[in-house]
Backbone as ProteinMPNN parsed JSONL, in Angstrom:
{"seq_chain_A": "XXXXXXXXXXXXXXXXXXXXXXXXXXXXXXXXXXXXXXXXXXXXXXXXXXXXXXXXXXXXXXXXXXXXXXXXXXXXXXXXXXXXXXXXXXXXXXXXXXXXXXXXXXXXXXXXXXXXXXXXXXXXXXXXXXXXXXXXXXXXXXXXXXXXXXXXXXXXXXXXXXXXXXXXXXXXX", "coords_chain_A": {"N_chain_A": [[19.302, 101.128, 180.785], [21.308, 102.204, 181.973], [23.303, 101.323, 180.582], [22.865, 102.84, 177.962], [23.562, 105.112, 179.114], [26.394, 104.974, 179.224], [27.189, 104.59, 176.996], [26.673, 106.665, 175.399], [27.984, 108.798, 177.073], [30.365, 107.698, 175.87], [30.746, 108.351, 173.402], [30.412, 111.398, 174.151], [33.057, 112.054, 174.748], [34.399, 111.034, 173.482], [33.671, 112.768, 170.649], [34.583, 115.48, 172.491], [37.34, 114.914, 172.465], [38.446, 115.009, 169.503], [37.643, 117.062, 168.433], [39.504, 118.585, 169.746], [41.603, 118.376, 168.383], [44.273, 119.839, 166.147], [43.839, 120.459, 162.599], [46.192, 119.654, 161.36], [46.91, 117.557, 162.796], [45.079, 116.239, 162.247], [45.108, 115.741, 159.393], [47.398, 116.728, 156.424], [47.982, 119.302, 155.673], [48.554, 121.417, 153.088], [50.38, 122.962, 150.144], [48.311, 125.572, 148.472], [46.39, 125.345, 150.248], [47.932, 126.11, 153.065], [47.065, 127.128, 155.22], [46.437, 126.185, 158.486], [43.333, 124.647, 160.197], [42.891, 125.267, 163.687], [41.434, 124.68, 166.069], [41.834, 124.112, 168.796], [44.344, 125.165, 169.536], [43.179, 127.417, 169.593], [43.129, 129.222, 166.942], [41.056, 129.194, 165.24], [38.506, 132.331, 165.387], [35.726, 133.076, 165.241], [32.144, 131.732, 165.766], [28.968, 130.202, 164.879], [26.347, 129.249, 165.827], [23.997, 126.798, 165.201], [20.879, 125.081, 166.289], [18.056, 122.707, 166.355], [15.283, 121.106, 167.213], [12.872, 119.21, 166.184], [12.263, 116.076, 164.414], [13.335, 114.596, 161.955], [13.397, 113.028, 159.453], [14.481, 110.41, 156.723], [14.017, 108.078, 154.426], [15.867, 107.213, 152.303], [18.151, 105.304, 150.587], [19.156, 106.416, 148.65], [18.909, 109.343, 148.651], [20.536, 112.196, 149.694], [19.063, 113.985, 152.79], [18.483, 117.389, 153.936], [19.763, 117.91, 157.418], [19.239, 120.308, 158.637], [16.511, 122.538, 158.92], [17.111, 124.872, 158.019], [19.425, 126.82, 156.268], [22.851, 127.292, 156.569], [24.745, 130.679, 156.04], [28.01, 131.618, 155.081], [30.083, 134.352, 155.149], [32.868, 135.956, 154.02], [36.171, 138.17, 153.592], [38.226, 137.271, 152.763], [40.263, 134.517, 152.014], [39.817, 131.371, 153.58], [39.545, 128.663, 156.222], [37.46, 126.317, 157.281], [35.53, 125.201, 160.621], [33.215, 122.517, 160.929], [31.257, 121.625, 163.374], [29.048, 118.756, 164.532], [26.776, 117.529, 166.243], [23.992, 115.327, 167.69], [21.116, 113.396, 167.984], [19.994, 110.501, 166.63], [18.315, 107.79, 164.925], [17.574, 104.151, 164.188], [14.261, 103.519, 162.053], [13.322, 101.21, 161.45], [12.469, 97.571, 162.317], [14.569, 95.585, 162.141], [17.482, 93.362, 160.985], [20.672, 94.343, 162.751], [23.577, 95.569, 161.206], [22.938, 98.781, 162.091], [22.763, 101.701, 161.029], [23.815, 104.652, 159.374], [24.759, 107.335, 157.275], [26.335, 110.26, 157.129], [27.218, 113.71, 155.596], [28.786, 116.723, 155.531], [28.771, 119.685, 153.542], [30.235, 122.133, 151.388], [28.782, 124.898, 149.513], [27.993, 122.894, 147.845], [29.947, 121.213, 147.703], [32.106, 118.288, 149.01], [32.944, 118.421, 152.406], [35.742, 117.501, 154.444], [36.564, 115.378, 156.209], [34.44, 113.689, 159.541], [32.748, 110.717, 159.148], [32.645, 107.367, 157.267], [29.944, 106.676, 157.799], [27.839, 106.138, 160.755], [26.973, 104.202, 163.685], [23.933, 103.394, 164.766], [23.357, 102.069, 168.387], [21.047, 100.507, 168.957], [17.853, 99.525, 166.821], [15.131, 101.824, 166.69], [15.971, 103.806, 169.046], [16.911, 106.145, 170.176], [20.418, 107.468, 170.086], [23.547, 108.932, 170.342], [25.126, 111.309, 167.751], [27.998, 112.456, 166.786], [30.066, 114.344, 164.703], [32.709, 115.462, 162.841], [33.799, 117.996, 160.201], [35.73, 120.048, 158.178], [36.979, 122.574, 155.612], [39.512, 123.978, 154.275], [40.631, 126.751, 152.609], [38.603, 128.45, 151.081], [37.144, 130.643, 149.046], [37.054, 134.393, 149.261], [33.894, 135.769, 150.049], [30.537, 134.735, 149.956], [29.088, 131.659, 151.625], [27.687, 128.085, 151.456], [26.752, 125.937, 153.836], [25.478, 122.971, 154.762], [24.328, 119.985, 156.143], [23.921, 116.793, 156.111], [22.059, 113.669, 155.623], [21.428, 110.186, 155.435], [20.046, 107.142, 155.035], [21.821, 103.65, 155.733], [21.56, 101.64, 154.607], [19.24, 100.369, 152.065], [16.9, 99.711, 153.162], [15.962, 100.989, 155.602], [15.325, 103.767, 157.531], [16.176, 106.388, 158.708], [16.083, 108.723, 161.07], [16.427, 111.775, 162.523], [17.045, 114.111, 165.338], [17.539, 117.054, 168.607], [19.562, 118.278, 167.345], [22.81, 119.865, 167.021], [24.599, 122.728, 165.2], [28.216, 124.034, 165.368], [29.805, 126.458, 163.534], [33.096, 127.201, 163.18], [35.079, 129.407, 162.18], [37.523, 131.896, 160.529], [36.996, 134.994, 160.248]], "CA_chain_A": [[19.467, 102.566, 180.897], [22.924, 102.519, 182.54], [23.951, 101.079, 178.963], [22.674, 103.818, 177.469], [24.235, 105.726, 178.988], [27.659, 104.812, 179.535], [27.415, 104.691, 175.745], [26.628, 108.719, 175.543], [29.534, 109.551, 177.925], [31.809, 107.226, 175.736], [30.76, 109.4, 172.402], [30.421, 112.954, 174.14], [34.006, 112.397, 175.63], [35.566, 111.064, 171.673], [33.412, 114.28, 170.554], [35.496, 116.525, 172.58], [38.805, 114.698, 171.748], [38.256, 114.683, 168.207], [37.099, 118.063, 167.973], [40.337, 119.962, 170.374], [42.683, 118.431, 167.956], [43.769, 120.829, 165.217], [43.448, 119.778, 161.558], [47.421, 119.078, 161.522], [47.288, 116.398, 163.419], [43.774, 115.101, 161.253], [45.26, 116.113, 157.806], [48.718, 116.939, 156.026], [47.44, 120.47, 154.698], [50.09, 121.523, 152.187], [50.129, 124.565, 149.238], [46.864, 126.819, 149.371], [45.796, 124.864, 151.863], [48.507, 125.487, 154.571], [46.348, 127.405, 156.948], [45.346, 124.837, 158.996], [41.843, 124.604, 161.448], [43.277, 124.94, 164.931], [40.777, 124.886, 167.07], [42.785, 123.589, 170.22], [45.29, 126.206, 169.926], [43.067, 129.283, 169.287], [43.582, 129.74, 165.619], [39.683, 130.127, 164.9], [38.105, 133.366, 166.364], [34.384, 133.055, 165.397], [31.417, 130.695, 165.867], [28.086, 130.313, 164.438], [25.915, 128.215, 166.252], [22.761, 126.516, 165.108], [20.189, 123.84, 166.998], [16.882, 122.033, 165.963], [14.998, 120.162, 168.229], [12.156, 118.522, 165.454], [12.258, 115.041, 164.477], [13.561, 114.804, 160.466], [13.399, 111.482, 158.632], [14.858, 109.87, 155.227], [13.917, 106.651, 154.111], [16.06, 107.153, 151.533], [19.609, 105.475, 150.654], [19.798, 107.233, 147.486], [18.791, 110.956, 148.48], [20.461, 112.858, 150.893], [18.786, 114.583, 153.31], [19.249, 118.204, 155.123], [19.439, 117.589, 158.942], [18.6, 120.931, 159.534], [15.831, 123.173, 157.964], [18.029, 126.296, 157.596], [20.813, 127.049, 155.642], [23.936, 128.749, 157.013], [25.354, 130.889, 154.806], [28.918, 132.619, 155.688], [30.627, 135.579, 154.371], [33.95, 136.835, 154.329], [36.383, 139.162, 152.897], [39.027, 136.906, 152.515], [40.026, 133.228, 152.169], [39.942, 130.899, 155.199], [39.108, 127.729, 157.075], [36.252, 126.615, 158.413], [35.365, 123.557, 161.073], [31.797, 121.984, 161.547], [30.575, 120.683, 164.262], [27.551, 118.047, 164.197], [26.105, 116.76, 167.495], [22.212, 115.32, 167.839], [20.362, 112.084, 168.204], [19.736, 109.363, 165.465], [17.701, 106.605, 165.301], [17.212, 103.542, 162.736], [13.08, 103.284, 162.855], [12.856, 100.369, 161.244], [12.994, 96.6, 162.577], [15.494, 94.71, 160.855], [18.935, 92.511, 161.652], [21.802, 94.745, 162.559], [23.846, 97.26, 161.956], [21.767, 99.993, 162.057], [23.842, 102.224, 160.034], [23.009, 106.1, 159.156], [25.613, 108.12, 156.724], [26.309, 111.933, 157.588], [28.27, 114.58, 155.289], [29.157, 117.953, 155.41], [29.256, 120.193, 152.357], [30.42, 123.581, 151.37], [28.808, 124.86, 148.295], [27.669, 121.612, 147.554], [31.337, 120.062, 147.483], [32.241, 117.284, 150.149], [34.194, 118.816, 153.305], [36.687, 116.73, 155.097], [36.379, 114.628, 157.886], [33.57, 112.913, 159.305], [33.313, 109.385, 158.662], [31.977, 106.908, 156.273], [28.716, 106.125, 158.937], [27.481, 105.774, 162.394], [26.151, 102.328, 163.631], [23.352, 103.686, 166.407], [23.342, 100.827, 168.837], [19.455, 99.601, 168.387], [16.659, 99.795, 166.054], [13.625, 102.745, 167.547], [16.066, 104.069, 169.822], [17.982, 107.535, 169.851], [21.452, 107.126, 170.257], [23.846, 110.313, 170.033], [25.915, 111.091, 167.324], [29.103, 113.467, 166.864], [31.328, 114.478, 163.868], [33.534, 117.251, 162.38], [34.123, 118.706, 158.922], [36.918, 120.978, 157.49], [37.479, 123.417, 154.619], [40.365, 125.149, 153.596], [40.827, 127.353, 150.927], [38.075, 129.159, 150.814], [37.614, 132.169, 148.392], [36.117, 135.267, 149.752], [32.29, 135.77, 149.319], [29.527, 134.308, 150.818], [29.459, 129.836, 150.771], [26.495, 128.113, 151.951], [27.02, 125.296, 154.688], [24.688, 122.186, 154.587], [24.685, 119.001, 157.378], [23.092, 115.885, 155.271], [22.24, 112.107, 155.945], [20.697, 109.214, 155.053], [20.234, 105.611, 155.613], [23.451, 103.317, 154.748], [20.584, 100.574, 154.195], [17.589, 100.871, 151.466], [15.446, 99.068, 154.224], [15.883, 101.385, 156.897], [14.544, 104.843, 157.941], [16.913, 107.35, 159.871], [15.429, 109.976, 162.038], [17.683, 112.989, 163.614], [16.504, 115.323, 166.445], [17.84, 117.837, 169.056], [20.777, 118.541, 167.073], [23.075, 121.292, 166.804], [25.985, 122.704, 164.355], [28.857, 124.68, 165.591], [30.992, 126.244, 162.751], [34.004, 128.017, 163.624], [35.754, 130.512, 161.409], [38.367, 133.23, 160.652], [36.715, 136.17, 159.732]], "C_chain_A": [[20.933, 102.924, 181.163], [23.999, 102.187, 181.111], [24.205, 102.08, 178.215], [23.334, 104.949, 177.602], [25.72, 106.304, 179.172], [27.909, 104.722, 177.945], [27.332, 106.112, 175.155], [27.946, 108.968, 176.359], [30.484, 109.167, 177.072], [31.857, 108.118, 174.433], [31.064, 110.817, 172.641], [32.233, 113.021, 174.152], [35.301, 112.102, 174.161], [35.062, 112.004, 171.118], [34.475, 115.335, 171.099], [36.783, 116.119, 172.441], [39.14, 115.081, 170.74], [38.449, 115.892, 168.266], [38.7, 119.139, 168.661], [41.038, 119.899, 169.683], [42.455, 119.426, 166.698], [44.069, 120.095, 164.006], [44.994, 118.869, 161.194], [47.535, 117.508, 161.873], [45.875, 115.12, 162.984], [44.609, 114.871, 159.921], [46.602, 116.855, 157.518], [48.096, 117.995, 155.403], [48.48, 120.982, 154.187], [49.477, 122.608, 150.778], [49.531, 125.422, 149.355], [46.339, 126.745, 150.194], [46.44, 124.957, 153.317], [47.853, 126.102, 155.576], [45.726, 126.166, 157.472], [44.417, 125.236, 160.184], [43.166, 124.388, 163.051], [42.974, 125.531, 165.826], [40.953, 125.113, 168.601], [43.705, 124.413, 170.753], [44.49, 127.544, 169.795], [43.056, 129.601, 167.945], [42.106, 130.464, 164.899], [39.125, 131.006, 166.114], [36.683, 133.261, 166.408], [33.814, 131.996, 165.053], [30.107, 131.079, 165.183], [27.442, 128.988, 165.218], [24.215, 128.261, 165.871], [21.991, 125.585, 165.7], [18.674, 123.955, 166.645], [16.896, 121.325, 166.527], [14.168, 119.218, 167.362], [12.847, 117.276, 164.951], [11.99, 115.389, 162.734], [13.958, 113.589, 159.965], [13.917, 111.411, 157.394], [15.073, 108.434, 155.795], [14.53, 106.137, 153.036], [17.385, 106.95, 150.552], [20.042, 106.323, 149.267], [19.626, 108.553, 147.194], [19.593, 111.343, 150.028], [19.691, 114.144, 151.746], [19.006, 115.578, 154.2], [19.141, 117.765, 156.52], [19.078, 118.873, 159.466], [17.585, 121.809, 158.572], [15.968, 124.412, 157.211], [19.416, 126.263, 156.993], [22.033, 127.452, 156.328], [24.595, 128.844, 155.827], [26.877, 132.042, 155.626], [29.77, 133.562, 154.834], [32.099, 135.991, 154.713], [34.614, 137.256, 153.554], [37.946, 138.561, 152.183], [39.656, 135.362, 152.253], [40.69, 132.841, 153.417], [39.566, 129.375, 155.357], [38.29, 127.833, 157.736], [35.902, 125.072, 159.138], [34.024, 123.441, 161.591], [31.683, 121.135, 162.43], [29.613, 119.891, 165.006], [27.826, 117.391, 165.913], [24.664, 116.64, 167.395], [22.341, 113.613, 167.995], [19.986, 111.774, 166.824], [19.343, 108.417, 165.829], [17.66, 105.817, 163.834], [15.282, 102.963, 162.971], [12.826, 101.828, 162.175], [13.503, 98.968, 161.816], [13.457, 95.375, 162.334], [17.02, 94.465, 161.741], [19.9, 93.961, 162.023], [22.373, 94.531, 161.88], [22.917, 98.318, 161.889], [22.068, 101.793, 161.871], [22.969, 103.715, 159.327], [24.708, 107.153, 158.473], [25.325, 109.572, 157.299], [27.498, 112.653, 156.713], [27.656, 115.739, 155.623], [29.411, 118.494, 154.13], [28.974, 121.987, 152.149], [30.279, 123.787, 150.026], [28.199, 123.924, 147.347], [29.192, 120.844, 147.189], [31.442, 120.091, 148.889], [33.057, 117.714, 150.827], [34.848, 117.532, 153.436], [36.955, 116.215, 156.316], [34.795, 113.777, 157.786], [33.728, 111.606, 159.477], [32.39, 108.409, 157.842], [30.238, 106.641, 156.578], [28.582, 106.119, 159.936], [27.035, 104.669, 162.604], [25.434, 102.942, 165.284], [23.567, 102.268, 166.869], [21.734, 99.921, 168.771], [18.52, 100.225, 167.578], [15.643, 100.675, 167.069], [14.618, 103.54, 168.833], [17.266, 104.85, 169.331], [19.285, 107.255, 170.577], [22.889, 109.295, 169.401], [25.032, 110.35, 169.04], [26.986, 111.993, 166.988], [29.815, 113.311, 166.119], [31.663, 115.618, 163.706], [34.039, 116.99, 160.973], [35.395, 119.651, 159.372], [36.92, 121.006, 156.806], [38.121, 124.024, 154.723], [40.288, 125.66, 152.683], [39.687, 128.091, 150.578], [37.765, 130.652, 150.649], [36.828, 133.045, 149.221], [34.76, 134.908, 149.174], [31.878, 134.707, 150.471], [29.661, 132.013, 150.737], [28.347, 129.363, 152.086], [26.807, 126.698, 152.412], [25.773, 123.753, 154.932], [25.446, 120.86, 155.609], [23.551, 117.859, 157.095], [23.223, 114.472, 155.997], [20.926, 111.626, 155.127], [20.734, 107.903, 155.126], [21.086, 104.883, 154.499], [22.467, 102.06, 154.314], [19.174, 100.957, 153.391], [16.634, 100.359, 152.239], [15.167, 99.894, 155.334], [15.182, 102.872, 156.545], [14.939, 105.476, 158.988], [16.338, 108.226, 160.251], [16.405, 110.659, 162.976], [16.945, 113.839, 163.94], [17.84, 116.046, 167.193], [19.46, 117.726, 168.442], [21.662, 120.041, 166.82], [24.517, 121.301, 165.5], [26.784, 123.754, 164.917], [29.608, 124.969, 164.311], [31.861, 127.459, 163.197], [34.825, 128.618, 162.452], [36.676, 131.613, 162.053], [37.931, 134.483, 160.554], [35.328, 136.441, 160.373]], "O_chain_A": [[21.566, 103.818, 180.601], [25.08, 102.684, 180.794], [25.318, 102.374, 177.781], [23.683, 105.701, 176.692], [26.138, 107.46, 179.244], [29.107, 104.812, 177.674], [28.191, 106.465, 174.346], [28.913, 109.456, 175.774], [31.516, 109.838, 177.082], [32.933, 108.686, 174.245], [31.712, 111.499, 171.847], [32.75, 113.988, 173.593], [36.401, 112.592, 173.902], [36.025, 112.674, 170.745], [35.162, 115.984, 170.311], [37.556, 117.06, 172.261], [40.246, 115.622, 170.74], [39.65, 116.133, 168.151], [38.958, 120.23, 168.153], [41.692, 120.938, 169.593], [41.386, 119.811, 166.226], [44.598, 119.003, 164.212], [44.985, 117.69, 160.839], [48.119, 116.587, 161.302], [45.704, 113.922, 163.21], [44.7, 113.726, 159.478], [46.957, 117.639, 158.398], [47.527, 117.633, 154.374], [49.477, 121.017, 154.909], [48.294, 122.885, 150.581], [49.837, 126.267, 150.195], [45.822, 127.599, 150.915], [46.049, 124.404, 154.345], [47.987, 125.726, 156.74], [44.843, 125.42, 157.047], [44.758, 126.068, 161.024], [44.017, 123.516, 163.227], [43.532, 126.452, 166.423], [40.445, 125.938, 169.36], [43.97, 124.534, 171.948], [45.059, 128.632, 169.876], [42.896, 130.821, 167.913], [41.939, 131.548, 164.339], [39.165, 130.727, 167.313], [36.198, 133.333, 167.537], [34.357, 131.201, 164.286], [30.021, 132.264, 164.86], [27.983, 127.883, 165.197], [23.411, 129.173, 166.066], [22.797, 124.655, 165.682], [18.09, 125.039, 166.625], [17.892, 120.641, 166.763], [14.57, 118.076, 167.587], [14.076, 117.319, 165.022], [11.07, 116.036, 162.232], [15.111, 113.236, 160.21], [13.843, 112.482, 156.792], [15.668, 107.869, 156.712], [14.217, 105.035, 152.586], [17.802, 107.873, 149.853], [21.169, 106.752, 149.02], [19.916, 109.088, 146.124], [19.31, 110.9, 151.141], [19.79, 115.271, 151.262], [19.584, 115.266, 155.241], [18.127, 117.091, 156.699], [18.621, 118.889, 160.608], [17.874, 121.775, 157.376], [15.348, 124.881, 156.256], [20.356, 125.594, 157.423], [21.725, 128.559, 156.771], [24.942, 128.028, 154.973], [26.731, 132.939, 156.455], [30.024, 133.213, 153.681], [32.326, 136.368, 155.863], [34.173, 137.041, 152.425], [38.626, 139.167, 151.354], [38.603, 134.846, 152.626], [41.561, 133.39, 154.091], [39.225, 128.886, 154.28], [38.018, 128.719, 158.546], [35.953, 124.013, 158.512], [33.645, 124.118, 162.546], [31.986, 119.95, 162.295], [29.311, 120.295, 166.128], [28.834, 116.957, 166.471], [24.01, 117.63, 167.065], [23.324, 112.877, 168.085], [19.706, 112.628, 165.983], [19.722, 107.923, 166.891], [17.687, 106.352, 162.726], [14.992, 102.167, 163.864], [11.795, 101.329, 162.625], [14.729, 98.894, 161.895], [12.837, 94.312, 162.325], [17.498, 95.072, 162.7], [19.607, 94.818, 161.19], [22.254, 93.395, 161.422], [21.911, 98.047, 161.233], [21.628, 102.76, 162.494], [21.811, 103.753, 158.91], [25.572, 107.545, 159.256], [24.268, 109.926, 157.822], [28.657, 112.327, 156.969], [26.474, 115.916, 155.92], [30.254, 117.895, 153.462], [28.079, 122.753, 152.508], [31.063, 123.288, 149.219], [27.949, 124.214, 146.177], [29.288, 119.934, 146.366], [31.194, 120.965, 149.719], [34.183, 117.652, 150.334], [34.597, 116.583, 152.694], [37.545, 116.721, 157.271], [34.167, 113.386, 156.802], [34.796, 111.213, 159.947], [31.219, 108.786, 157.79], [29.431, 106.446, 155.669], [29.718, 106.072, 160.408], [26.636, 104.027, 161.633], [25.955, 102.981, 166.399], [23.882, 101.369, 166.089], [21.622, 98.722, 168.515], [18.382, 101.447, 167.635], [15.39, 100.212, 168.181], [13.889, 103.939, 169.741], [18.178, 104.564, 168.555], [19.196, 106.792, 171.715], [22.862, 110.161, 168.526], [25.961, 109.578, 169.277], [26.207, 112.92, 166.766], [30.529, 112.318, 166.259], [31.181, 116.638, 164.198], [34.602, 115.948, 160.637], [35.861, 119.89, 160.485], [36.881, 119.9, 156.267], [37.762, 125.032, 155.33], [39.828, 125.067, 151.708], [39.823, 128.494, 149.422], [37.922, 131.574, 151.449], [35.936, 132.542, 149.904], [34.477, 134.137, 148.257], [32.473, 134.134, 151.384], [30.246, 131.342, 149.887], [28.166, 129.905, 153.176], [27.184, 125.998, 151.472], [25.044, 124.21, 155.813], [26.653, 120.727, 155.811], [22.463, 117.895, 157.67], [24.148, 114.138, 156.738], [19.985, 112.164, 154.544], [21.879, 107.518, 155.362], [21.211, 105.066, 153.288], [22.981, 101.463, 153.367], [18.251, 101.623, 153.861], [15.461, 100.593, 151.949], [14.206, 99.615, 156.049], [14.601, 103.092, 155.482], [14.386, 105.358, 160.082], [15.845, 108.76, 159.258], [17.004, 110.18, 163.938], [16.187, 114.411, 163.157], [18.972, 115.857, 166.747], [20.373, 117.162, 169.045], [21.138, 121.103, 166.483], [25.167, 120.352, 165.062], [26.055, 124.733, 165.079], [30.131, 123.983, 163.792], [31.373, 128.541, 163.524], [35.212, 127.709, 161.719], [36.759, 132.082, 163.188], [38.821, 135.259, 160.899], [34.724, 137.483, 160.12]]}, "name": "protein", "num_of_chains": 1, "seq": "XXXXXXXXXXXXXXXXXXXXXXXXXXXXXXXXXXXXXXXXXXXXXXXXXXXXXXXXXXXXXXXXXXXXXXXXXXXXXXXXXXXXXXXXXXXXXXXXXXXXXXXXXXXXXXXXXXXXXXXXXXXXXXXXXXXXXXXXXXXXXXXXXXXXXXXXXXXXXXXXXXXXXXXXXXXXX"}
């Protein structure tokens, strides 16, 4: 138990590292892109926050799956930056060798934000383990753009399951 959860404190606490820095110091944003996400300093003004507590499965390394059952869809009048922020529990249910390996993107529109990372490795098979990333888009045109928070198992043998999770996205407009 004390494992457990000295392994949660060591994620929540690279969660909020990760997340104060601003995209600058993730990403060289350069031409249309120079607004950059800067969270840390203030630069985004509004939030959208979503959370699902249900228990959502894919057994499936070659489909991705939504993680949440709702869309967000955001609107504005002008172009902007926007930063996602994924927190929840993951599990691998099936019992098989390590790693125990669970992909996660972000996509705006259906094209691939930025950030993130290639996988998670929960630490055991049947057991929820917490996981935390961040997205970024620049450049986006006015109008409405529809926000999606996907996974799926990095193994065709396995069987990922995500609960109490939430999405923060932060915006200009």
């Amino acid at each position: 138990m004390k494992k457990r959860l000295l392994v949660a404190g060591i994620l929540l606490f690279f969660f909020v590292i990760v997340t104060s820095y601003s995209a600058s110091a993730q990403e060289a944003v350069t031409g249309d892109n120079a607004s950059a996400v800067a969270t840390g300093s203030g630069g985004l003004n509004k939030a959208i926050f979503l959370s699902e507590t249900e228990n959502v499965g894919n057994d499936s390394k070659n489909d991705w799956k939504n993680a949440f059952n709702k869309d967000v869809t955001l609107g504005g009048a002008s172009s902007q930056c926007i930063e996602m922020r994924y927190s929840g529990e993951v599990k691998d249910e099936v019992d098989a060798p390590p790693p125990y390996r669970i992909q996660f993107r972000a996509t705006v529109d259906g094209d691939l934000a930025r950030g993130g990372a290639p996988y998670f490795d929960a630490i055991d098979h049947d057991i929820y383990t917490i996981a935390a990333m961040n997205w970024w888009v620049c450049g986006l045109t006015p109008g409405a753009h529809t926000v999606r928070i996907q996974f799926r198992p990095y193994f065709e043998i396995d069987k990922a399951i995500v609960r109490n999770r939430t999405l923060i996205i932060e915006f200009s407009e």
